[in-house]
C-alpha positions in Angstrom: -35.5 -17.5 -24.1 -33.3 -14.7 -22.8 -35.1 -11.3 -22.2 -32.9 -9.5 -20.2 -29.7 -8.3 -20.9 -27.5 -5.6 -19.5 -24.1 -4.8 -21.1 -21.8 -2.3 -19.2 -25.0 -1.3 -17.3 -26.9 -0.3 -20.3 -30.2 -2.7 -21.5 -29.9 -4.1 -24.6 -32.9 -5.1 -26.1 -32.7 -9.2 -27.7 -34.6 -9.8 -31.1 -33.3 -12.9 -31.5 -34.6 -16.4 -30.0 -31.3 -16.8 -27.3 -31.9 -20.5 -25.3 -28.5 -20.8 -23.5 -25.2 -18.7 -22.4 -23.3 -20.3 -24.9 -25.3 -19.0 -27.4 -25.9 -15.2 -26.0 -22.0 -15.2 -26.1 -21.9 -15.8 -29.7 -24.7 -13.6 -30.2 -22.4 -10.6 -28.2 -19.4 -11.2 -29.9 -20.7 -11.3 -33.5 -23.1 -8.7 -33.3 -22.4 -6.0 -30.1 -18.1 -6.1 -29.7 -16.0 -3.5 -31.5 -13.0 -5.8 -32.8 -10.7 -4.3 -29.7 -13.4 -4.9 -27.0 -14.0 -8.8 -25.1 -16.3 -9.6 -22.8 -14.3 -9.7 -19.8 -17.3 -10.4 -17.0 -20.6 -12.4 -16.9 -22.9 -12.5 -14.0 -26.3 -14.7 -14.7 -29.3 -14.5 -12.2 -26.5 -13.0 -9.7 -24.3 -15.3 -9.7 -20.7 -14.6 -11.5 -19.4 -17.0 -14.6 -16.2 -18.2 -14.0 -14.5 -17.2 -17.6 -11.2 -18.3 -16.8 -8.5 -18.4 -19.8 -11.1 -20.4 -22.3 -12.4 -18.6 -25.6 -15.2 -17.3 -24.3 -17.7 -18.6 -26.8 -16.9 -22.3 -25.1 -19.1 -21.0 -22.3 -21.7 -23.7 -20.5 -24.7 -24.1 -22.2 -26.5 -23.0 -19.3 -30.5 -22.7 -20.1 -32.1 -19.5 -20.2 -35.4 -18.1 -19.3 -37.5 -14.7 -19.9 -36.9 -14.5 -16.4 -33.2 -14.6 -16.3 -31.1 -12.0 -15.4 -27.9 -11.8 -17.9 -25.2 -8.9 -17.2 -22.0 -8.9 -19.1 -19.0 -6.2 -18.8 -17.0 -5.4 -22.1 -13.7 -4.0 -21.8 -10.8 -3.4 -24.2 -8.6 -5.6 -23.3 -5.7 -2.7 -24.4 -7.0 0.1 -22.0 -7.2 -2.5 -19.4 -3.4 -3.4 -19.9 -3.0 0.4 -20.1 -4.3 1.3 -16.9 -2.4 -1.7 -15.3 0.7 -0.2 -16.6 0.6 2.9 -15.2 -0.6 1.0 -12.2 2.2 -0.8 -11.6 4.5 1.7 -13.0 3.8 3.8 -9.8 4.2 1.0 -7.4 7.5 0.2 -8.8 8.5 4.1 -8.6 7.5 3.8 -5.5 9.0 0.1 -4.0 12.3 1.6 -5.6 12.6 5.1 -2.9 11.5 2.5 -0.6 14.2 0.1 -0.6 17.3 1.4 0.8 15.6 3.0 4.3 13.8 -0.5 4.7 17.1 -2.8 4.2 18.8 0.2 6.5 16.5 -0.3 9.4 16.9 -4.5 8.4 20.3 -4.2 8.7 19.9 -2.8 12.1 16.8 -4.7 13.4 16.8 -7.4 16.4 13.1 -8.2 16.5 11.8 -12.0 16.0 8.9 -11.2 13.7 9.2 -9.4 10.5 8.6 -5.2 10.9 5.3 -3.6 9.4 7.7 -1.4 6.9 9.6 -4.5 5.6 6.7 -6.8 5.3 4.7 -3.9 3.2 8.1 -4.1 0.8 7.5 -8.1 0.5 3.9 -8.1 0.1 4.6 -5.3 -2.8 6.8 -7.6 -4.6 4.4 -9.8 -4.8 1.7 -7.4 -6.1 4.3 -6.7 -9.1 4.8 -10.0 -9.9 0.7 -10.2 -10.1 0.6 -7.3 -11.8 3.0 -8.2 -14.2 1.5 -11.6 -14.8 -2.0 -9.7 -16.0 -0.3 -7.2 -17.9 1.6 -10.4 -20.0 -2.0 -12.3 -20.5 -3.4 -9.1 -21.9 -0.6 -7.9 -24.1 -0.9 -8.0 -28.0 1.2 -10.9 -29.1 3.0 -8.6 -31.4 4.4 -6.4 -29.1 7.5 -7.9 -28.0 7.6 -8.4 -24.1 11.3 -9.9 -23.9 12.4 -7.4 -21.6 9.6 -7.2 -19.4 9.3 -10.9 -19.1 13.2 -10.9 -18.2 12.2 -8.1 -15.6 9.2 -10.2 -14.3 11.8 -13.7 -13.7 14.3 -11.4 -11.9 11.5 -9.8 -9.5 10.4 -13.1 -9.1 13.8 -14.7 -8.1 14.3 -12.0 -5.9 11.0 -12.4 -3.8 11.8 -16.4 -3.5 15.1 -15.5 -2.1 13.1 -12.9 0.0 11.0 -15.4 1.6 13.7 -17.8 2.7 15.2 -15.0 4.7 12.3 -14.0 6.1 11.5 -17.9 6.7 15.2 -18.3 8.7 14.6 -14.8 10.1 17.8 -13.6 8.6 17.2 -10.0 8.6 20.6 -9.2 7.4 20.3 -12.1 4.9 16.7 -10.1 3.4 18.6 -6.7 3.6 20.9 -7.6 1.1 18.3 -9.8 -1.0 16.6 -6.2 -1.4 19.3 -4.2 -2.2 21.3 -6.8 -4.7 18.2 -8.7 -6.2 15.3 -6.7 -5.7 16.8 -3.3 -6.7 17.9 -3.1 -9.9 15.0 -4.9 -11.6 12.4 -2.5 -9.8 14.2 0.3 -11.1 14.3 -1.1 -14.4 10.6 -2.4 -14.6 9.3 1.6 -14.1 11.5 2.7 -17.4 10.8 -0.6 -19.3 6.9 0.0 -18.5 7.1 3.4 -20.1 8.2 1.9 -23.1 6.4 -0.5 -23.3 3.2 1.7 -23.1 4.5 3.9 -25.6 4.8 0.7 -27.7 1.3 0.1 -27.0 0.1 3.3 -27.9 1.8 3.1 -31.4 0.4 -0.2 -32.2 -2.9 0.6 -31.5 -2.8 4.2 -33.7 -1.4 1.5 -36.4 -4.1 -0.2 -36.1 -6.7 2.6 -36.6 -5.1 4.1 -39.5 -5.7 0.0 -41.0 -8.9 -0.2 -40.0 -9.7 3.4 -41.7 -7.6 2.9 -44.8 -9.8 -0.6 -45.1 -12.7 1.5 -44.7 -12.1 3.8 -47.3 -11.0 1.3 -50.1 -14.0 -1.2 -49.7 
C-alpha cells in the first residue's frame, strides 16, 4: 500500500488503503484537485508515467508498496494555456520583424547550405506550429478557436512549402514562401492570440462568479 506521496513537491499524507496507480489517481482527482486543476505529471519510483492523451484515471494498475515513491504535478490546465499564449505570442512578434531582412539576405544569397539566420526563421515556424498544437489540446471546448485553427493550417502550409525550397535549395523560391505565405499569418497569430487570452480570461471570471453564486444558494 502506497505511503509516499508528493504532490507539487509538498507530502501528502495517505489514510486510505491505495494498492495500485490506478487507484491513487482516482483517489487525487476525487479528493485533492480543485475542479480547474489535472494532474498533468506522474513519476513512480523515478521513473516518469507516460499519460499521454487518455483520461487519466485509465492509468496502469501498477502495484504499489510502502516503499514506493509516487510524485505527481498538478497544473491548471488554463494557466498552462495562458502562459503558452503569451509564449508564443512573443515568438510570433518576434518571427514577424524577422522576416523581411532574412528573405532580403535570401534573395541575395549564393551559398549551398541553408544560412544560420534563415534556418533559425524555419526552425521557429515549426516551434509555432507546436506551440499552437498545445495551446488547441488545452483550450476550453467552449471557447471558439476557428480563427486560431485557420491561423495554425496557414502557418502550417507555409512551413511545408518552406521545406521544399529549402530541400531544392531554391533560396529565391524560400524568400518569397516567407514573405507571401509565412507573413501575413504570423502577423495575424500575435493579434488573434491576444484575443483569444482575453477570451480566456473572461471565461474563467464566468466561471468563478458560477461557482460562488452556486456556493451561496446551496
Amino acid at each position: 500500500m502506497l505511503k509516499k506521496l508528493l504532490i507539487n513537491g509538498k507530502k501528502i499524507p495517505v489514510p486510505v488503503p491505495i494498492h495500485n496507480l490506478s487507484e491513487a489517481a482516482a483517489w487525487i482527482e476525487k479528493h485533492l484537485l480543485r475542479p480547474d486543476h489535472t494532474i498533468t505529471r506522474i513519476i513512480l519510483d523515478g521513473r516518469e508515467i507516460d499519460l499521454g492523451h487518455e483520461d487519466i484515471l485509465r492509468l496502469p494498475a501498477l502495484p504499489l508498496t510502502p516503499e514506493s515513491d509516487l510524485r505527481c504535478k498538478i497544473d491548471s490546465p488554463m494557466e498552462i494555456c495562458v502562459q503558452t499564449i503569451d509564449a508564443l505570442r512573443n515568438l510570433s512578434t518576434a518571427i514577424g520583424r524577422n522576416l523581411k531582412p532574412v528573405a532580403v539576405h535570401l534573395w541575395e544569397y549564393k551559398g549551398s547550405r541553408l544560412s544560420m539566420e534563415a534556418r533559425a526563421v524555419i526552425e521557429d515556424a515549426r516551434l509555432m506550429i507546436e506551440l499552437l498544437d498545445h495551446i488547441l489540446v488545452l483550450i476550453d471546448r467552449r471557447i471558439d478557436i476557428t480563427n486560431v485553427t485557420s491561423i495554425r493550417e496557414a502557418i502550417d502550409k507555409a512551413h511545408r512549402a518552406i521545406q521544399i525550397a529549402e530541400s531544392q535549395s531554391d533560396w529565391k523560391g524560400l524568400a518569397r514562401v516567407l514573405l507571401q505565405q509565412l507573413e501575413e499569418p504570423t502577423l495575424e497569430l500575435s493579434n488573434e492570440l491576444s484575443s483569444l487570452q482575453k477570451t480566456i480570461y473572461e471565461a474563467q471570471a464566468d466561471r468563478n462568479w458560477e461557482r460562488r453564486a452556486h456556493s451561496i444558494n446551496g
